[in-house]
C-alpha positions as CSV (number, residue, x, y, z in Angstrom):
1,X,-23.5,89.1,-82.6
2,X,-25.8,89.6,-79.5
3,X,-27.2,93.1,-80.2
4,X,-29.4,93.7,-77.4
5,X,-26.1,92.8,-74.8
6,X,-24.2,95.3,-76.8
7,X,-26.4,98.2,-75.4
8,X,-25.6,97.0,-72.0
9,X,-22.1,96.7,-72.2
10,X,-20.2,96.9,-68.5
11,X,-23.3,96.6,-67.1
12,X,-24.7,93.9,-64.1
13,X,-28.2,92.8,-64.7
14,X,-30.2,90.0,-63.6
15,X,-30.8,87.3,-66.0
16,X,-33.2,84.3,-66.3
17,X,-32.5,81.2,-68.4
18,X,-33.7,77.2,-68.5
19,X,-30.3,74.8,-67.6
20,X,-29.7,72.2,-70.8
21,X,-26.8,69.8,-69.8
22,X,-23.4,70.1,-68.5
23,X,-20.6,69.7,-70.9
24,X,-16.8,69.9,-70.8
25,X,-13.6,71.8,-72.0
26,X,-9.9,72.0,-71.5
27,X,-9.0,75.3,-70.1
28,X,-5.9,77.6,-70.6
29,X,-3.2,75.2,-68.2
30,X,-4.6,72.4,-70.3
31,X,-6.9,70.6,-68.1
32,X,-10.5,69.4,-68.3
33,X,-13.1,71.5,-66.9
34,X,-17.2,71.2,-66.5
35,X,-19.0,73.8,-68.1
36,X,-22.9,74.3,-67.7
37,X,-25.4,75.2,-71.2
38,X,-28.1,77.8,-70.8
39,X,-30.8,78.5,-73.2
40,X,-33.2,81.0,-73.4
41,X,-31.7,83.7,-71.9
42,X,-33.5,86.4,-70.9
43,X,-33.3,89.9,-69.2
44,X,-35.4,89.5,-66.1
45,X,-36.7,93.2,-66.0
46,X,-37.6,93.3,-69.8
47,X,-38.4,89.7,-70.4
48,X,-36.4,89.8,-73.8
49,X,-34.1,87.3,-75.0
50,X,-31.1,88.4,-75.3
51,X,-29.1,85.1,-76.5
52,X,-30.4,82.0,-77.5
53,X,-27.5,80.1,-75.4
54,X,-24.6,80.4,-73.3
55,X,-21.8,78.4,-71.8
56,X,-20.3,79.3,-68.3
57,X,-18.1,77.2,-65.8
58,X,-19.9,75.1,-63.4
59,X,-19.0,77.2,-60.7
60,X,-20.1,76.6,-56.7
61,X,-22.8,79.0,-57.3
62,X,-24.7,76.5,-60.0
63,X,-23.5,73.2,-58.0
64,X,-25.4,75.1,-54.7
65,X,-28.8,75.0,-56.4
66,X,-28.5,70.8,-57.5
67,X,-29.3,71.7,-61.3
68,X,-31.7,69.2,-63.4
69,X,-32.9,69.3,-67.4
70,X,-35.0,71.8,-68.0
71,X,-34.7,73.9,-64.5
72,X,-35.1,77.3,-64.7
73,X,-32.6,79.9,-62.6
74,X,-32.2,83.2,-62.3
75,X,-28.5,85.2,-62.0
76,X,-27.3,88.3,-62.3
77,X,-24.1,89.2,-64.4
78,X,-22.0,91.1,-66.2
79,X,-21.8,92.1,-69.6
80,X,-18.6,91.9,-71.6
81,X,-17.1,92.3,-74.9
82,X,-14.6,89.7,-76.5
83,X,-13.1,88.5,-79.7
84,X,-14.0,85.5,-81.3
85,X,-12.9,83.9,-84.8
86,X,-9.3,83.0,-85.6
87,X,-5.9,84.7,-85.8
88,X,-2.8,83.8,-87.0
89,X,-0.5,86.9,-87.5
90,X,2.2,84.8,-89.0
91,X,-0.1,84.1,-92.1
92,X,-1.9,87.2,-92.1
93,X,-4.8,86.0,-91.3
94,X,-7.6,87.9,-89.0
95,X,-11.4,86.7,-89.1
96,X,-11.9,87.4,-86.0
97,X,-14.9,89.7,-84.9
98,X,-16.7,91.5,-81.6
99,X,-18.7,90.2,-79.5
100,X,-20.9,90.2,-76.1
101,X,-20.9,87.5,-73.3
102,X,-22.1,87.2,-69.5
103,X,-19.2,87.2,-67.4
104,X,-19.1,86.7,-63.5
105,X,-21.8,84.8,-62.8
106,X,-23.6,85.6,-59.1
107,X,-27.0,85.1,-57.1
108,X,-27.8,81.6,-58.5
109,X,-31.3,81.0,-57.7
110,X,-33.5,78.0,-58.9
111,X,-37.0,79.6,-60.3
112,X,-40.2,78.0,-61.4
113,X,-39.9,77.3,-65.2
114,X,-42.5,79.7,-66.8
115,X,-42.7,77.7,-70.0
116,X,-39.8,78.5,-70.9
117,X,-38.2,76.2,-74.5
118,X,-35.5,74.2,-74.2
């Protein structure tokens, strides 16, 4: 679980984070959809991690800046809870648990890369 997100929950902050590679997945109606990896990501007042990675859609916002390996950028978004793990009521089974993720994505900005590990 991402504990320090969980003490921010519903709120928009700005985040920074170092791009990884674009990936892919098939969404809800079935068809395939890029998807972007971030690493390191950190809250940009507090310099913390918070998360050692995240996946979002490779919205306009990230295609605007021209992303590369290893680029830093700075966003703001917003924090939200989910469940993740697997369900099947039919069987009785729940392992699923809570969770925090950066929803919403907005003021993509390209930053110089402070050392930051990939």
């Amino acid at each position: 679980m991402r504990k320090l997100l969980a003490k921010e929950s519903g709120e928009r902050k700005r985040f920074k984070a170092t791009f990884v590679r674009v990936g892919k997945k098939v969404n809800f109606k079935g068809y395939s959809e890029d998807t972007i990896l971030l690493k390191a990501v950190t809250d940009a007042e507090t310099n913390q991690v918070v998360t050692d990675h995240i996946w979002f859609t490779y919205s306009k916002g990230f295609e605007k800046i021209g992303l590369t390996e290893g680029m830093g950028i700075e966003f703001e978004a917003r924090v939200k809870e989910y469940r993740k793990g697997y369900v099947n009521k039919r069987a009785g089974i729940n392992n699923s648990a809570k969770d925090y993720k950066l929803s919403h994505p907005t003021k993509i900005n390209a930053i110089k890369n402070e050392s930051t590990p990939i």
